[in-house]
C-alpha positions, 0 to 999 in steps of 0.5 A: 500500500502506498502512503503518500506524505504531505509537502513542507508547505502542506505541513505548514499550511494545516498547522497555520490554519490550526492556529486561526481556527484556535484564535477563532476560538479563543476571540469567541469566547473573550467576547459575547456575539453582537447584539444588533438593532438597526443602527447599533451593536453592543456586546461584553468583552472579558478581559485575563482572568487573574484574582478576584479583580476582572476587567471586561467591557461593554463595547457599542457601535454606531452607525455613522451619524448616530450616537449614544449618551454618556452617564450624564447626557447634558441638555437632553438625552438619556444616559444607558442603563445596566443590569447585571444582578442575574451575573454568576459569582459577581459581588459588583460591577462598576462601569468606568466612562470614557470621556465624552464628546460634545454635540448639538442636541438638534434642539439648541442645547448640548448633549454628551456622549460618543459616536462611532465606537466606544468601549465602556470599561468593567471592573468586576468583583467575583465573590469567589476566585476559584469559581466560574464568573458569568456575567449576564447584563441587560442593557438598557440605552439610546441611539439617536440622529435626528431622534432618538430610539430606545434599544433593549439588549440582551448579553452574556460571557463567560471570564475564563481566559489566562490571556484573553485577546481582548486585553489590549481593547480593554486597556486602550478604554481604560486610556480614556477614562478621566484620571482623579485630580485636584484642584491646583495639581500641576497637570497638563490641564487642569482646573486652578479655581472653582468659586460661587459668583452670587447666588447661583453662578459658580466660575471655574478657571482652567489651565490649558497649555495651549489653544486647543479646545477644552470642554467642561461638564459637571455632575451633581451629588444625585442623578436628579441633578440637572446641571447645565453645561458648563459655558466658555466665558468669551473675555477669559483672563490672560491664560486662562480658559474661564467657565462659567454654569448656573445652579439650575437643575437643583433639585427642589428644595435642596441646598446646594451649599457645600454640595458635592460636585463631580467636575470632568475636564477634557481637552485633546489627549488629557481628561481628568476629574475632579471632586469638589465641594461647592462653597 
């Protein structure tokens, strides 16, 4: 009987296509199938599984000339929604923001949030290390153009990998989210003053180091607060770009003296968040 021995190349040539179907395998299981409506996607992402600290993602993508909101999402907007209470050997997940961009609402106001394509990073608690983590989360959040649709999702995924081929998207997010600061902290951007003008002004001044644009948000104690946007003051002092915002959107019957406010500088490549009390 005669057998017939495969070539150098043939050898080769199985052993490569071995190796994708592996990668093939292996990027399955770092990331749960695209979720699709009509002008998005959203999927998990898990990143290494070392400790009983996880980092995994939610990662959308937006139809060009549509977009989603960021946790707060400005002049009008809703920000998205996550549950993960049905996950698997989850103590807590906490969503870390990228930066937000700005744009026009389509009504005369701003909204906040991202466009293209945005991965919001995890930090996952497990309860137990040794064992299996499924983290299953219903995703509640908005696209919109011209107007916004609502879009129900639904996700599942598996941490179980030593290397996962999705570490490198992960910690590329993580890049993006706004790094804690203080007030005064010698940064590339930073934010030098904040101070009340009045009853109801509060001017904040910041240090940029050059003219490139800066954007200026800011949170309240609450999700009921409704702050506006922080506006460029046009006549800023001598190397300084001056913002100003009302104190509208307090809660009713609530004091805003002492309050503590969540301040997101962003400018360029450098993004930074500072938490401050109103005096």
């Amino acid at each position: 009987m005669n057998a017939t021995v495969p070539s150098a190349s043939a050898l080769v040539l199985a052993a490569a296509l071995l190796a994708a179907s592996f990668a093939t395998t292996a990027h399955a299981q770092d990331a749960s199938p695209w979720q699709k409506d009509g002008h998005s996607a959203v999927r998990l992402l898990a990143g290494s599984r070392s400790g009983a600290v996880l980092l995994g993602g939610v990662a959308f993508q937006l139809q060009p000339g549509w977009k989603t909101y960021w946790r707060t999402p400005g002049d009008s907007g809703v920000p998205p929604r996550f549950d993960f209470s049905k996950s698997d050997n989850v103590e807590a997940v906490t969503i870390l923001w990228p930066a937000p961009k700005k744009f026009d609402d389509g009504a005369g106001g701003v909204s906040l949030g991202y466009h293209d394509q945005v991965v919001l990073p995890l930090r996952i608690v497990a309860k137990t290390i040794d064992k299996p983590v499924i983290l299953r989360a219903a995703i509640n959040y908005a696209v919109c153009e011209k107007l916004c649709i609502p879009v129900e999702a639904n996700a599942e995924l598996t941490f179980n990998s030593v290397a996962s081929t999705e570490d490198s998207a992960l910690f590329a997010a993580l890049d993006t989210v706004p790094k804690p600061a203080n007030v005064g902290d010698p940064n590339p951007l930073t934010i030098l003053d904040v101070r009340r003008e009045g009853k109801d002004q509060v001017l904040v001044d910041v240090a940029s180091p050059n003219d490139r644009p800066v954007n200026l948000f800011v949170e309240g104690p609450t999700p009921d607060w409704g702050l506006p946007v922080p506006k460029l003051v046009e006549h800023s002092p001598p190397g300084i770009k001056r913002f100003a915002f009302q104190l509208d959107g307090v809660p009713p019957g609530v004091n805003p003296d002492g309050a503590a406010l969540k301040l997101t500088l962003v400018g360029g490549d450098h993004s930074y968040e500072f938490n401050i009390n109103l005096d």
